[in-house]
N, C-alpha and C positions, 0 to 999 in steps of 0.2 A: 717370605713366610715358609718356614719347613713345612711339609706333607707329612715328617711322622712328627711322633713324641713320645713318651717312654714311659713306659706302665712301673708299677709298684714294685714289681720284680724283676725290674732293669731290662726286659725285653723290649722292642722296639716293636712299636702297631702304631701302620698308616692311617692317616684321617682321610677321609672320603673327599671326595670332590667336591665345590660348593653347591650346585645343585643336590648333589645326592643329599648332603646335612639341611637344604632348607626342606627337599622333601620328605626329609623324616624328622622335620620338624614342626611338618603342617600335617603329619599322618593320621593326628587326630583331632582335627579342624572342623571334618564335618559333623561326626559323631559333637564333641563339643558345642557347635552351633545349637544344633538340634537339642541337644539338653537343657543347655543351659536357657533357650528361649521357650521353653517347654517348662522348666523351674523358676522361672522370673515370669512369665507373664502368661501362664492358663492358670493362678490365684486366683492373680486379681482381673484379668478376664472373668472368671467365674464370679465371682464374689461383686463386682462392681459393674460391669456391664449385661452380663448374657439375662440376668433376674433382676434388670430395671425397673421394668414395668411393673413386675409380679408382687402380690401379694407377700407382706415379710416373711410371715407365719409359710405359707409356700416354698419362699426363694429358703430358706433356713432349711427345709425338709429335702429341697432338691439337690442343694449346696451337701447335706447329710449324706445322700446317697451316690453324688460324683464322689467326694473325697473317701467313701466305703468302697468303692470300682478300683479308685487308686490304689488303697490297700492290695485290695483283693489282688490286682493286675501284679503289685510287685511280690507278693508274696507266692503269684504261681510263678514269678521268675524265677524264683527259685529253685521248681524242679524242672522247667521250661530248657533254661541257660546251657546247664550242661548236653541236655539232648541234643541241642541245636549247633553243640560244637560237636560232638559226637558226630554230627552230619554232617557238615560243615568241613570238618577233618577228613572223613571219607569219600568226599568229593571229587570226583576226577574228571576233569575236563579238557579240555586242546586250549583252554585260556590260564589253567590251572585251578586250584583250587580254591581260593581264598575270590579273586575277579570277576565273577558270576554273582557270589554273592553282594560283595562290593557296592558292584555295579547296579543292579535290580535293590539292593537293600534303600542304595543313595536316590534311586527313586521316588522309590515307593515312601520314603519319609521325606522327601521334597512334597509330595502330592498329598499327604496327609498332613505335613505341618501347614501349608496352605488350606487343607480345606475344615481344619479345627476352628480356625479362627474366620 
């Protein structure tokens, strides 16, 4: 198997090594994780188990006001995002810039996706 291949405008560009292609093909694994277990099952967590016991008329009002949080939560991303790259960007550290965050971010949504549920 060749190591290059030949772009559109007949220049030659090498493929990376096989490590390096599966690890920027898992780059976004954990972000993905985390979402998509976060949009598949805090519904129907909410909706079916956390307001069992509870009263309808209740579980209906409470259910009301987590899914108005979610709003709320995504629509301050919106002016949240950019700041945070902003920062994010400006970073400079002896590990780099992006790996600090990385690192503590992969955390801290380890120890919160466990402790939602």
């Amino acid at each position: 198997m060749s190591n290059e291949t030949t772009t559109a405008d007949g220049g030659v560009r090498k493929k990376g090594k096989l490590g390096q292609r599966i690890a920027y093909a898992c780059g976004n694994l954990g972000q993905a994780a985390f979402y998509n277990a976060m949009s598949t099952y805090f519904i129907v967590y909410v909706t079916g188990c956390l307001f069992s016991g509870v009263d309808k008329a209740l579980a209906a009002k409470l259910i009301g006001v987590i899914t108005s949080l979610v709003v709320i939560i995504r629509i301050a991303e919106i002016f949240i995002d950019p700041l945070l790259g902003n920062l994010i960007d400006n970073t400079n550290t002896k590990w780099g810039r992006f790996r600090p965050w990385q690192f503590f971010g992969g955390l801290i949504s380890a120890v919160l996706l466990a402790v939602i549920f």
